[in-house]
mmCIF file of the N, C-alpha and C atoms, coordinates in Angstrom:
data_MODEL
# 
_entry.id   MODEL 
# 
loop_
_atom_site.group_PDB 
_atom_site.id 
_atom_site.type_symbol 
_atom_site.label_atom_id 
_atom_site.label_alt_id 
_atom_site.label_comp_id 
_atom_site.label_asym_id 
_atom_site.label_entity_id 
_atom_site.label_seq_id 
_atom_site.pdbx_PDB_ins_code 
_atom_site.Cartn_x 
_atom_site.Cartn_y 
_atom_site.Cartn_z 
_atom_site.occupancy 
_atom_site.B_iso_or_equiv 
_atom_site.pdbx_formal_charge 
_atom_site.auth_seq_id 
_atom_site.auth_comp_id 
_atom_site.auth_asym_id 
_atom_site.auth_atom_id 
_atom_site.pdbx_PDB_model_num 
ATOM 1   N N  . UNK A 1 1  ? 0.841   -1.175  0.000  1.00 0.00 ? 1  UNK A N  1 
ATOM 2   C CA . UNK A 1 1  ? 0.000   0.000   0.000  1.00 0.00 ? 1  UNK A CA 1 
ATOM 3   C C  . UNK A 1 1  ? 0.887   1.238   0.000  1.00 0.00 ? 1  UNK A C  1 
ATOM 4   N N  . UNK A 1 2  ? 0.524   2.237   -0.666 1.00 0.00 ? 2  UNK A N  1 
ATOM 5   C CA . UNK A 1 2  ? 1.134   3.667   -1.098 1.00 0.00 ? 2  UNK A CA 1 
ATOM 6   C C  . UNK A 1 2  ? 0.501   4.564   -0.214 1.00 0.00 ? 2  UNK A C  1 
ATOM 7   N N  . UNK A 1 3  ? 0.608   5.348   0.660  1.00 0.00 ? 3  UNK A N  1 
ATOM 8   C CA . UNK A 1 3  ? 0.014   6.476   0.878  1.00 0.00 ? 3  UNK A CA 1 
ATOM 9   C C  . UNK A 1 3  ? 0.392   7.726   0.148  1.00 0.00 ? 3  UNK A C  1 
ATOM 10  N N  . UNK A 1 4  ? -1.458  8.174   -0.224 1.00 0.00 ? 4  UNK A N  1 
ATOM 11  C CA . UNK A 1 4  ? -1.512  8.965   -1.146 1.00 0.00 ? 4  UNK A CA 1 
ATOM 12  C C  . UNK A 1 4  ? -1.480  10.669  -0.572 1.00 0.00 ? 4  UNK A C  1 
ATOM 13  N N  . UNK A 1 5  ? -1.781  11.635  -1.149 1.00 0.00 ? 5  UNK A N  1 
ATOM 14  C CA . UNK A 1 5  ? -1.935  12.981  -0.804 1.00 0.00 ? 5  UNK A CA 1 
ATOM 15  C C  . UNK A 1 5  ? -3.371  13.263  -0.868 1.00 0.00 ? 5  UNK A C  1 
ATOM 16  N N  . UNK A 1 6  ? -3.942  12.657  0.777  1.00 0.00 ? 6  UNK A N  1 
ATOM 17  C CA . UNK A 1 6  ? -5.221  13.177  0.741  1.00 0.00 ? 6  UNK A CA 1 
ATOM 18  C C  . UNK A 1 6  ? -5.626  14.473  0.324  1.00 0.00 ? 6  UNK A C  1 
ATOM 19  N N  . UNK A 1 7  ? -7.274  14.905  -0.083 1.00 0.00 ? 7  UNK A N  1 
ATOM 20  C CA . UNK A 1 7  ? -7.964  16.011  -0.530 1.00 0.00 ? 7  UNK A CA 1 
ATOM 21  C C  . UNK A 1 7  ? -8.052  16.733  0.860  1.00 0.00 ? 7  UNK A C  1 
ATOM 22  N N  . UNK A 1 8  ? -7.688  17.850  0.981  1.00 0.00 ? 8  UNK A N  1 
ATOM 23  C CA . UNK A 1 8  ? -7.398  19.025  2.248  1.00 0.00 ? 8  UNK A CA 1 
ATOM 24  C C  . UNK A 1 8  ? -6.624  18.362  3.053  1.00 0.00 ? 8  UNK A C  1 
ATOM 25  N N  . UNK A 1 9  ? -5.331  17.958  2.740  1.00 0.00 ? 9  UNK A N  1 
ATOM 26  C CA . UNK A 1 9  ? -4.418  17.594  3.147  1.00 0.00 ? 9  UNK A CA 1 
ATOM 27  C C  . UNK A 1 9  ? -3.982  19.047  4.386  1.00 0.00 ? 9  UNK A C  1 
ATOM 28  N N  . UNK A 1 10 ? -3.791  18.563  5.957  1.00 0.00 ? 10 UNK A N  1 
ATOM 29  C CA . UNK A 1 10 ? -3.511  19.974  6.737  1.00 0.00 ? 10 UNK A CA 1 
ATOM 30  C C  . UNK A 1 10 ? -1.997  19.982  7.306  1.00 0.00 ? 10 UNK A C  1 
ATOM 31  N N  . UNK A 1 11 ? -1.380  18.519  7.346  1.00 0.00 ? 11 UNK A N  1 
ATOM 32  C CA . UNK A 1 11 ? -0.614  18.339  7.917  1.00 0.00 ? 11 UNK A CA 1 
ATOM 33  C C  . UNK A 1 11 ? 0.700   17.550  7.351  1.00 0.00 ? 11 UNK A C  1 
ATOM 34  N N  . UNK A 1 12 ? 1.488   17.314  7.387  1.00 0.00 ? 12 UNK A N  1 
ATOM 35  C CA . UNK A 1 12 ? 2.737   15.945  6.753  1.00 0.00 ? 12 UNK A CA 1 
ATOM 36  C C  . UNK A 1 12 ? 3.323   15.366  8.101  1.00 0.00 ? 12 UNK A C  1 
ATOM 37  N N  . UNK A 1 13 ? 2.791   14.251  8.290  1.00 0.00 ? 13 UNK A N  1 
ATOM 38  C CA . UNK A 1 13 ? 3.567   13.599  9.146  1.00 0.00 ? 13 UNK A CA 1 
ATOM 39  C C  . UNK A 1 13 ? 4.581   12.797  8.540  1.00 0.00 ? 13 UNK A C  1 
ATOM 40  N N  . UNK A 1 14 ? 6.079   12.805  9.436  1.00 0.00 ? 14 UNK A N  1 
ATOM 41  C CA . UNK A 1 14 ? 7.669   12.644  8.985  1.00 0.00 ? 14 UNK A CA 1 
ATOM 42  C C  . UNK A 1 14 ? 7.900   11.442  9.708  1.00 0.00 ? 14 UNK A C  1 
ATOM 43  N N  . UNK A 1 15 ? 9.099   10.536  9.594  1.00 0.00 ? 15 UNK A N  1 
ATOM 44  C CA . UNK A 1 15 ? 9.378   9.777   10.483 1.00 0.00 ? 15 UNK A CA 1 
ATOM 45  C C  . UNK A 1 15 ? 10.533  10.570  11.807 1.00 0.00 ? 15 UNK A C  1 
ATOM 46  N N  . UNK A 1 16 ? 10.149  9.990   12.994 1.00 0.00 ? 16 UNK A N  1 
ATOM 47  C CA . UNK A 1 16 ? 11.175  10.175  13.868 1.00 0.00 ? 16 UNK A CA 1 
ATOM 48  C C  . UNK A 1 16 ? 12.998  10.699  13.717 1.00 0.00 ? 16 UNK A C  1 
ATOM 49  N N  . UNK A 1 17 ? 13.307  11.540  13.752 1.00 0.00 ? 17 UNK A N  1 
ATOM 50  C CA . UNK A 1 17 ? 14.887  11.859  13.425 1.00 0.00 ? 17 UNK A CA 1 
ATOM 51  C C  . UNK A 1 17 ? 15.323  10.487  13.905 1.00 0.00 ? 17 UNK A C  1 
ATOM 52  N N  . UNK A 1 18 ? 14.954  9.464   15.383 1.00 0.00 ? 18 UNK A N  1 
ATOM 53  C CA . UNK A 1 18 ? 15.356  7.942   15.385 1.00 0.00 ? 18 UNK A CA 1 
ATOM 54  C C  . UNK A 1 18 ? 15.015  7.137   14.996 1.00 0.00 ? 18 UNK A C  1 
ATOM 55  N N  . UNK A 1 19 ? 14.804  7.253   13.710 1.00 0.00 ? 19 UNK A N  1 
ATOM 56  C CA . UNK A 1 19 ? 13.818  5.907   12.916 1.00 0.00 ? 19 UNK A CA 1 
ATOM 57  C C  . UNK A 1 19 ? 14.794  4.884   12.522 1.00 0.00 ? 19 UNK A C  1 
ATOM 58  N N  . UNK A 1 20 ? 15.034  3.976   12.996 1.00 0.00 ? 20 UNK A N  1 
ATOM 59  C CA . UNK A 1 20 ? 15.542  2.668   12.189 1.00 0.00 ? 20 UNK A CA 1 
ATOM 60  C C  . UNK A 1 20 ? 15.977  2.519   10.975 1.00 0.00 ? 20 UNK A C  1 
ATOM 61  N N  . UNK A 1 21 ? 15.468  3.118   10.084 1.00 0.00 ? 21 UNK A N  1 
ATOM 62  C CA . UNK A 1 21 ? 15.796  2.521   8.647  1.00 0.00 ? 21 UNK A CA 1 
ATOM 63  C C  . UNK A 1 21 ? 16.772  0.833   8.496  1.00 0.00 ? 21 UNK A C  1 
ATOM 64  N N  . UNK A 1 22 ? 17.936  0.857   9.273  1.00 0.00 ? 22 UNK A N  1 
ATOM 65  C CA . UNK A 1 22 ? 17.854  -0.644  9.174  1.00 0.00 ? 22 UNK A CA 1 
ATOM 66  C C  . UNK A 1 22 ? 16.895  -1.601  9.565  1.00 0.00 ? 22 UNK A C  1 
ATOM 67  N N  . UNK A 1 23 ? 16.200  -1.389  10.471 1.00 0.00 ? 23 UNK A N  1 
ATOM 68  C CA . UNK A 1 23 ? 15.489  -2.313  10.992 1.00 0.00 ? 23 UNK A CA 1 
ATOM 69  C C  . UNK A 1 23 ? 14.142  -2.209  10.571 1.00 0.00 ? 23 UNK A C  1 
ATOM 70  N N  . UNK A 1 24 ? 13.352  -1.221  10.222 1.00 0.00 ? 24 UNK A N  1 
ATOM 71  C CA . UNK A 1 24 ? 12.023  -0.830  9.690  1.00 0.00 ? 24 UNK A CA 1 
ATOM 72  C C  . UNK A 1 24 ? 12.077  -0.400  8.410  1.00 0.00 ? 24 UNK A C  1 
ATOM 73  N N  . UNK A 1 25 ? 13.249  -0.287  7.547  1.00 0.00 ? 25 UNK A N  1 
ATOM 74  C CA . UNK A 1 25 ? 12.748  0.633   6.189  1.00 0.00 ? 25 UNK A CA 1 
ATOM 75  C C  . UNK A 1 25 ? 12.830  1.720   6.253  1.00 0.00 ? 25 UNK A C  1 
ATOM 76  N N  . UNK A 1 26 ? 12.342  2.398   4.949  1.00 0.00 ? 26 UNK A N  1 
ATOM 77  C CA . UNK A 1 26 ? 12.170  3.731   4.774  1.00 0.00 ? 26 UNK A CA 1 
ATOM 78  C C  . UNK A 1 26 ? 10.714  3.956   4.986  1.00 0.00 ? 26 UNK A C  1 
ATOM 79  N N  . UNK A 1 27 ? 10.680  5.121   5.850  1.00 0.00 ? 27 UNK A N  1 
ATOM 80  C CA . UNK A 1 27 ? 9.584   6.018   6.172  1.00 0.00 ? 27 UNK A CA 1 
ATOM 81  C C  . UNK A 1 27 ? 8.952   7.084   5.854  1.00 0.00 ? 27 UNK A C  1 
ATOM 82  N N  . UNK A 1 28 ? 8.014   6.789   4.726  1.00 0.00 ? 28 UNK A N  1 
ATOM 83  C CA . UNK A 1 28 ? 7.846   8.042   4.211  1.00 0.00 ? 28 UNK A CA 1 
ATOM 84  C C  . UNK A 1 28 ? 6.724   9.149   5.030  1.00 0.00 ? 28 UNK A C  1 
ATOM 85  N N  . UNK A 1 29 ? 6.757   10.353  3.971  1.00 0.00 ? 29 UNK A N  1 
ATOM 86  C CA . UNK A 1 29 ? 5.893   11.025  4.371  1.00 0.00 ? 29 UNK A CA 1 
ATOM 87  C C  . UNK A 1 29 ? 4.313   10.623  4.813  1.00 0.00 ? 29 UNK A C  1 
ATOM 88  N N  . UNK A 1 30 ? 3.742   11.307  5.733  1.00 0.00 ? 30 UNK A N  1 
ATOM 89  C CA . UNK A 1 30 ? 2.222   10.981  5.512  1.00 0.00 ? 30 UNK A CA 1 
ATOM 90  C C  . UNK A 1 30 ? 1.518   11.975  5.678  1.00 0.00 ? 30 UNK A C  1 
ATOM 91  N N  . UNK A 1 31 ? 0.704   12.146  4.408  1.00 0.00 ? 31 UNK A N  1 
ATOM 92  C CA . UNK A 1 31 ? -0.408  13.550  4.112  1.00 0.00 ? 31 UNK A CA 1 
ATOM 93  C C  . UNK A 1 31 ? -1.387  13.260  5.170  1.00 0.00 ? 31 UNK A C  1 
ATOM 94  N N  . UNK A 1 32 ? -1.809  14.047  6.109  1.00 0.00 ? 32 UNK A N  1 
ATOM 95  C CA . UNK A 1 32 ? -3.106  13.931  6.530  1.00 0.00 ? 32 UNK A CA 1 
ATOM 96  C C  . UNK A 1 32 ? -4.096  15.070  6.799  1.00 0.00 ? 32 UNK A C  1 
ATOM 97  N N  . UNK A 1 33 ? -5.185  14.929  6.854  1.00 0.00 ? 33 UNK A N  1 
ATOM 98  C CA . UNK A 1 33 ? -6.354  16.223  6.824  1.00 0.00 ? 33 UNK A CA 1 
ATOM 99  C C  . UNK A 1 33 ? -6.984  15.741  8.499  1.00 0.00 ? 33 UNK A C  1 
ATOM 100 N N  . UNK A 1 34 ? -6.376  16.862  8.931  1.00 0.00 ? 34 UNK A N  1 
ATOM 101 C CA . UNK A 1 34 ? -6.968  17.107  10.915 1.00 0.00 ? 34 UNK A CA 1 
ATOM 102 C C  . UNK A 1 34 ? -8.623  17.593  10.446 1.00 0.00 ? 34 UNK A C  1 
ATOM 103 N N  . UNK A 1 35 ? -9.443  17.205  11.026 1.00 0.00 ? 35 UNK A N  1 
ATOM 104 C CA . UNK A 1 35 ? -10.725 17.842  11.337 1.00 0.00 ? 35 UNK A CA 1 
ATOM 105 C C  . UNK A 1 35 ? -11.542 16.951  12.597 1.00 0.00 ? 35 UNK A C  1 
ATOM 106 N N  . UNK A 1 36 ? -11.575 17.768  13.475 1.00 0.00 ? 36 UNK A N  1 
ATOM 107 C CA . UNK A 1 36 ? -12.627 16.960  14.521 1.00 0.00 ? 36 UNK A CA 1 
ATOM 108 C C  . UNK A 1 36 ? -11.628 16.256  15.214 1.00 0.00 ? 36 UNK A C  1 
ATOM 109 N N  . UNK A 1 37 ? -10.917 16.407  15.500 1.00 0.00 ? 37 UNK A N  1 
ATOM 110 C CA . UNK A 1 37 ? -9.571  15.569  16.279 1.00 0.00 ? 37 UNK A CA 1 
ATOM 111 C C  . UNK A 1 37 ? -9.109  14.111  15.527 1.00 0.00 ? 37 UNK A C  1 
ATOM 112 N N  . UNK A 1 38 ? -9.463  14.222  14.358 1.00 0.00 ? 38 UNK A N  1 
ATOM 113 C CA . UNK A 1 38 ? -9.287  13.305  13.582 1.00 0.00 ? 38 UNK A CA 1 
ATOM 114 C C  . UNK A 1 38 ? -8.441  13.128  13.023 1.00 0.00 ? 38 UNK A C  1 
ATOM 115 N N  . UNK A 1 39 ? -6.674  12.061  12.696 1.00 0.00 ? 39 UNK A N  1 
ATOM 116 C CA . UNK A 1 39 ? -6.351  12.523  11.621 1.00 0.00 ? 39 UNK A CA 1 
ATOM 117 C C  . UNK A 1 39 ? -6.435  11.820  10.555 1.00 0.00 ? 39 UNK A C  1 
ATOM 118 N N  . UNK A 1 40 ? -6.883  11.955  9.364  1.00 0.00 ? 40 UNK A N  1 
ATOM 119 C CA . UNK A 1 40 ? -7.704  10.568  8.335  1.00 0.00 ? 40 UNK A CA 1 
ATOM 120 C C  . UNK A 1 40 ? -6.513  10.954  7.394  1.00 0.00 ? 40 UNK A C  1 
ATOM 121 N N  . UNK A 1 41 ? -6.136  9.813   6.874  1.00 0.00 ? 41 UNK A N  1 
ATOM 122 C CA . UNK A 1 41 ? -5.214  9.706   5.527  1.00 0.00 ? 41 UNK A CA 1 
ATOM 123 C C  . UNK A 1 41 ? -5.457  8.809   4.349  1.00 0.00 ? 41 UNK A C  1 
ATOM 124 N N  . UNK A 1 42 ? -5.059  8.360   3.263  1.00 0.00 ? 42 UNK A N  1 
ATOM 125 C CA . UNK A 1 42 ? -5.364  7.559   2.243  1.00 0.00 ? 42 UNK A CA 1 
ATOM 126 C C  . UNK A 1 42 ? -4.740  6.502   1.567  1.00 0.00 ? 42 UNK A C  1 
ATOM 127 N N  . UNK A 1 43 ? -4.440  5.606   1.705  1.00 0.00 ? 43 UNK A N  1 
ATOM 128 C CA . UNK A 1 43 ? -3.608  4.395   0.780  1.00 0.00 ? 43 UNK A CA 1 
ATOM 129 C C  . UNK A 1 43 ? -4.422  4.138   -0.412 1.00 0.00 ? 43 UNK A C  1 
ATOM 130 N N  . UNK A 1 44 ? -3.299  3.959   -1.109 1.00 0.00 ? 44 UNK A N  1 
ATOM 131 C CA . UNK A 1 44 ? -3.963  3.077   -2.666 1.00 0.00 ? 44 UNK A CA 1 
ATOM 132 C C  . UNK A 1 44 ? -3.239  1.892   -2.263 1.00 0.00 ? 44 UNK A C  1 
ATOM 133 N N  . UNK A 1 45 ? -4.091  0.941   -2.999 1.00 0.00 ? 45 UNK A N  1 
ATOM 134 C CA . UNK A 1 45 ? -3.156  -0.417  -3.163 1.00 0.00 ? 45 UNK A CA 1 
ATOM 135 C C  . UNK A 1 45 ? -2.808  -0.581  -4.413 1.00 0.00 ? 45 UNK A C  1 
ATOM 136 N N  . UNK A 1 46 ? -2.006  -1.620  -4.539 1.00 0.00 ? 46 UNK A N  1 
ATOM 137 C CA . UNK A 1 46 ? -0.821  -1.796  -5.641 1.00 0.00 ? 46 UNK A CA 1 
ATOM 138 C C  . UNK A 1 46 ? -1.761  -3.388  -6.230 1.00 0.00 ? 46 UNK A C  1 
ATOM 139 N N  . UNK A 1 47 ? -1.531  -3.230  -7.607 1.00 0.00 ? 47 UNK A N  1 
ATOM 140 C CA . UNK A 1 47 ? -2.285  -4.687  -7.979 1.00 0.00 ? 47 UNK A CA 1 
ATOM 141 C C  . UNK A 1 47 ? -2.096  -5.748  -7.427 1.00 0.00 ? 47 UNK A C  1 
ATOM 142 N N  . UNK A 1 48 ? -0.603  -6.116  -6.914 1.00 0.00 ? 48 UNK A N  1 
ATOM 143 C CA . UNK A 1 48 ? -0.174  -6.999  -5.996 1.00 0.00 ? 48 UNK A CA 1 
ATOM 144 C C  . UNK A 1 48 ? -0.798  -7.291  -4.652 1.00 0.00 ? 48 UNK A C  1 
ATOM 145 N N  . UNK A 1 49 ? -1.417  -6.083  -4.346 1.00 0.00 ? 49 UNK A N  1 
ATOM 146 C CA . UNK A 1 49 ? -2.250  -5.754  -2.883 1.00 0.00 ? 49 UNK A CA 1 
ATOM 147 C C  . UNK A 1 49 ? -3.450  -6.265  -3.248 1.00 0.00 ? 49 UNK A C  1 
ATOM 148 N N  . UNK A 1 50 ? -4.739  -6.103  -3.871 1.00 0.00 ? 50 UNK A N  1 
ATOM 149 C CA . UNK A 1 50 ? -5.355  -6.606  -4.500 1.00 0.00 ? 50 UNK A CA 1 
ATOM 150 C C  . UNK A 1 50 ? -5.638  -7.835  -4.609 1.00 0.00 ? 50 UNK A C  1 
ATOM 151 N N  . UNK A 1 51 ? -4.801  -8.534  -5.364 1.00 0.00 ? 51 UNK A N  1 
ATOM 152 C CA . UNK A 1 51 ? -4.854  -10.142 -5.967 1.00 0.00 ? 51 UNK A CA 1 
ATOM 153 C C  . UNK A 1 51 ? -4.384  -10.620 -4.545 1.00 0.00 ? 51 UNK A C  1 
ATOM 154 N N  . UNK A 1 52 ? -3.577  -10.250 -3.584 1.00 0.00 ? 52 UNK A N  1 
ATOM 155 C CA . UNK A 1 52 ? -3.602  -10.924 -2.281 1.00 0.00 ? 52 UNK A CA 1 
ATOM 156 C C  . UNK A 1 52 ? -4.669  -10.889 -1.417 1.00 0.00 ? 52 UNK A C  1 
ATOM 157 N N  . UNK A 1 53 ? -5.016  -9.786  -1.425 1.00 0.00 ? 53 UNK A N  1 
ATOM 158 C CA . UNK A 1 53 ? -6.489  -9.566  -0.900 1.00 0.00 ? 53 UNK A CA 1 
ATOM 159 C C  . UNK A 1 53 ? -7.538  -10.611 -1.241 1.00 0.00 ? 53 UNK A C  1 
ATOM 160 N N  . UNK A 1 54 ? -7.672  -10.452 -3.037 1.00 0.00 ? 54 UNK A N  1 
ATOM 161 C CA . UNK A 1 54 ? -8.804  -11.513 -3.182 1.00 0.00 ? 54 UNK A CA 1 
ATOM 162 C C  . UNK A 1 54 ? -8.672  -12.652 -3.178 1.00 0.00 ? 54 UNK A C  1 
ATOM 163 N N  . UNK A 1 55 ? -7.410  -13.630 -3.093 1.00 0.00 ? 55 UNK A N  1 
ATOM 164 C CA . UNK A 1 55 ? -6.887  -14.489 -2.380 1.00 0.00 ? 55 UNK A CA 1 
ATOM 165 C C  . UNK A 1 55 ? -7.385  -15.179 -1.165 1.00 0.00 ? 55 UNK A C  1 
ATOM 166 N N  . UNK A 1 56 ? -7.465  -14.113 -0.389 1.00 0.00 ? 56 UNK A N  1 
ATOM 167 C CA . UNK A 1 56 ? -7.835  -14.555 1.299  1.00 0.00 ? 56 UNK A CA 1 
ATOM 168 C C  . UNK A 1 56 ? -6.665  -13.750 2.126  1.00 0.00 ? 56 UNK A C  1 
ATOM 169 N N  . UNK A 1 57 ? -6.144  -12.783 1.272  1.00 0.00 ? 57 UNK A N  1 
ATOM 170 C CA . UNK A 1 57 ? -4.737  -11.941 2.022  1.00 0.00 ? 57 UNK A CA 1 
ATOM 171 C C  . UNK A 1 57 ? -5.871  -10.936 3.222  1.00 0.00 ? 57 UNK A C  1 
ATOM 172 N N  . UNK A 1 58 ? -4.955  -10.606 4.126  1.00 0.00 ? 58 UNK A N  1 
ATOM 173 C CA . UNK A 1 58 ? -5.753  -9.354  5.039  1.00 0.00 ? 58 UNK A CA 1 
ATOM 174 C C  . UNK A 1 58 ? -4.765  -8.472  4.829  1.00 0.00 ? 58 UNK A C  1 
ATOM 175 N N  . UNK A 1 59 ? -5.023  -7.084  6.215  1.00 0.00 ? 59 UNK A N  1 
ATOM 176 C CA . UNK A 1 59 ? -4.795  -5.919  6.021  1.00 0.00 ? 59 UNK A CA 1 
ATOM 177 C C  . UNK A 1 59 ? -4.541  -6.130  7.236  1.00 0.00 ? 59 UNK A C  1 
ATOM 178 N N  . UNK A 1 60 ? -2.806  -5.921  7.623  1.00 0.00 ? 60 UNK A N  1 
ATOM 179 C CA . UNK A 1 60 ? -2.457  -5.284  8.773  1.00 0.00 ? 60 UNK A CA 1 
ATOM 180 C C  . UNK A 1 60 ? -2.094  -3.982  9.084  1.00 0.00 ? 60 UNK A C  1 
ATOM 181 N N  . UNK A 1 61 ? -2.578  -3.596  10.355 1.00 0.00 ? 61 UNK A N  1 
ATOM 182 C CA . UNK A 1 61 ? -2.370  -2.413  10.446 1.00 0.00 ? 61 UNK A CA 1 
ATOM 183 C C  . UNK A 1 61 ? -0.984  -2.356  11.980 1.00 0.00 ? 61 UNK A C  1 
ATOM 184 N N  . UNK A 1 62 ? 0.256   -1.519  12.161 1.00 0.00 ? 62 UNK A N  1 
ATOM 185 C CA . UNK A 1 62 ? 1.063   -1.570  12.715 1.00 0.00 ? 62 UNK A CA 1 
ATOM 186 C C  . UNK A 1 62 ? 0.771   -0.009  12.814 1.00 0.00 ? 62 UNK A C  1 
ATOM 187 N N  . UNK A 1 63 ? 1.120   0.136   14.494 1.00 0.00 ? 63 UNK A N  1 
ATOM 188 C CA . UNK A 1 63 ? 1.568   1.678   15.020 1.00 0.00 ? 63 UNK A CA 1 
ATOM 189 C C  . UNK A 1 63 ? 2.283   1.265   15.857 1.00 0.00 ? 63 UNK A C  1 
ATOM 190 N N  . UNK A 1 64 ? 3.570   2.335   15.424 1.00 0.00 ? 64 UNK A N  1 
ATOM 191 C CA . UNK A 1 64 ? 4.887   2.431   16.683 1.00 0.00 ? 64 UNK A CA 1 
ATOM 192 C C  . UNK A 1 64 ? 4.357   3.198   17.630 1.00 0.00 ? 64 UNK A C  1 
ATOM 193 N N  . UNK A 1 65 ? 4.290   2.869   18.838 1.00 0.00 ? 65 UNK A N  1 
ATOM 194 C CA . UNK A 1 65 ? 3.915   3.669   20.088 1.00 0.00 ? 65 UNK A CA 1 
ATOM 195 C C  . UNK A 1 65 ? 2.974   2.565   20.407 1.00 0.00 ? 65 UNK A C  1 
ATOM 196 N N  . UNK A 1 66 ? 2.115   3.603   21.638 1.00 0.00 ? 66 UNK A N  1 
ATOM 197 C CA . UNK A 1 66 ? 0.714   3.159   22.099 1.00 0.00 ? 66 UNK A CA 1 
ATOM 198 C C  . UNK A 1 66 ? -0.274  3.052   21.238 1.00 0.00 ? 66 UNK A C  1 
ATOM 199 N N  . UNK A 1 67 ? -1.130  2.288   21.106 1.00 0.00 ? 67 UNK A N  1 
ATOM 200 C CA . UNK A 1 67 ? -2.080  1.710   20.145 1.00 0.00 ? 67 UNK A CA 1 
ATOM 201 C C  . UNK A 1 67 ? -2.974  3.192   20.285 1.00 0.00 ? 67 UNK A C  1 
ATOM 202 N N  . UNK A 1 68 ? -3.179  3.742   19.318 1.00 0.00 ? 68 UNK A N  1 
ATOM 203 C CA . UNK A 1 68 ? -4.296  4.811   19.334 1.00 0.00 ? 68 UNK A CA 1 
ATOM 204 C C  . UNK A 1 68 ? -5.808  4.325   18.908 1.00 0.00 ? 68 UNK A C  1 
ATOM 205 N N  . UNK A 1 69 ? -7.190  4.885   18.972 1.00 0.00 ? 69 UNK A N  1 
ATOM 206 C CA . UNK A 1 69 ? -8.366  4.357   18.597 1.00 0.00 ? 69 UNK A CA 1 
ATOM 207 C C  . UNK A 1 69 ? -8.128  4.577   16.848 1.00 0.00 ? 69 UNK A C  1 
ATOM 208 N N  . UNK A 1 70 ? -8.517  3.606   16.645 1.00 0.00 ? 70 UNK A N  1 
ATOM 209 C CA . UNK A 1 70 ? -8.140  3.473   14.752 1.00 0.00 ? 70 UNK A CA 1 
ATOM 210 C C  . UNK A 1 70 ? -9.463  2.835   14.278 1.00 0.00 ? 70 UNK A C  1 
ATOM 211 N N  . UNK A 1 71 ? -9.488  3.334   12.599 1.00 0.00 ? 71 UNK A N  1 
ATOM 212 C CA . UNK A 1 71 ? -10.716 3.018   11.895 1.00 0.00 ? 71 UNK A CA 1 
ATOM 213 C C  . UNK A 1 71 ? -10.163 2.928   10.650 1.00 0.00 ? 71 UNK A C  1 
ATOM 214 N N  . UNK A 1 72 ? -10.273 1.704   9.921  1.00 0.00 ? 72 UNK A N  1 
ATOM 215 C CA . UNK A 1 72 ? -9.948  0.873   8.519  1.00 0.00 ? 72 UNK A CA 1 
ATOM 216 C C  . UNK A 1 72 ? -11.024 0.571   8.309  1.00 0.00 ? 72 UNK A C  1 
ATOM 217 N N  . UNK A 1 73 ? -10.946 1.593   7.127  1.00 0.00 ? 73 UNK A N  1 
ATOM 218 C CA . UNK A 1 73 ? -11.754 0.704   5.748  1.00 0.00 ? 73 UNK A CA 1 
ATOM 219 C C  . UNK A 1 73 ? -11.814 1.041   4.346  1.00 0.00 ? 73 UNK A C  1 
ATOM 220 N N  . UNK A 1 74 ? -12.794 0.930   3.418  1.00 0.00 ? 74 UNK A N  1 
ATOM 221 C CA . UNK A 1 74 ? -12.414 0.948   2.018  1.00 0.00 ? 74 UNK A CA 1 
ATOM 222 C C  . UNK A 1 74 ? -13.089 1.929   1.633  1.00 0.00 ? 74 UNK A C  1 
ATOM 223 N N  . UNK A 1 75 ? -12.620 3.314   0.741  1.00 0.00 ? 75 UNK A N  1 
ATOM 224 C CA . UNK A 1 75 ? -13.693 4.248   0.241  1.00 0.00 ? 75 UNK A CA 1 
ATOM 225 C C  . UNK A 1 75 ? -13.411 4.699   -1.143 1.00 0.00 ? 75 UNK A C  1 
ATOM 226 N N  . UNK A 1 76 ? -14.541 5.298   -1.691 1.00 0.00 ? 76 UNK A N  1 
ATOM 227 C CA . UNK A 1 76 ? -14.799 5.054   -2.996 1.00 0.00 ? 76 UNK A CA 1 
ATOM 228 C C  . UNK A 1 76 ? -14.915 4.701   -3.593 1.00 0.00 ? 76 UNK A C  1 
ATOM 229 N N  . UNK A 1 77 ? -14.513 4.110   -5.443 1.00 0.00 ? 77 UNK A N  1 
ATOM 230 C CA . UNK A 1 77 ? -14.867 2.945   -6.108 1.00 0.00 ? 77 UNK A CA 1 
ATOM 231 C C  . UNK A 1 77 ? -14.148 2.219   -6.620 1.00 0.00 ? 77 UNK A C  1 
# 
């Protein structure tokens, strides 16, 4: 999954100046739009994402830190 440049994008979240990169990768940017104490962002998936999906693949979701209240799911068409 790609994260995209959400529509009213308010914010760019960066990785940590201590980010791993050996151990986690590269960390990219993440566009997000604050409203309502919310911060909502956007992935596309990659065809590869997809055909695993319809497979029987799932969707993990990982946060470094404390688990925050989170909401996944699929929008648009």
């Amino acid at each position: 999954m790609t994260p995209t440049i959400i529509e009213g994008a308010t914010h760019v979240l960066r990785a940590p100046d201590s980010w791993p990169v050996d151990q986690e990768g590269d960390c990219g940017d993440l566009h997000v739009r604050l409203e309502d104490h919310k911060y909502t962002s956007e992935w596309e998936l990659s065809p590869g994402d997809l055909l695993r999906l319809q497979l029987g693949g799932r969707v993990r979701l990982t946060v470094y830190g404390m688990q925050p209240a989170v909401k996944l799911e699929v929008v648009g068409s």
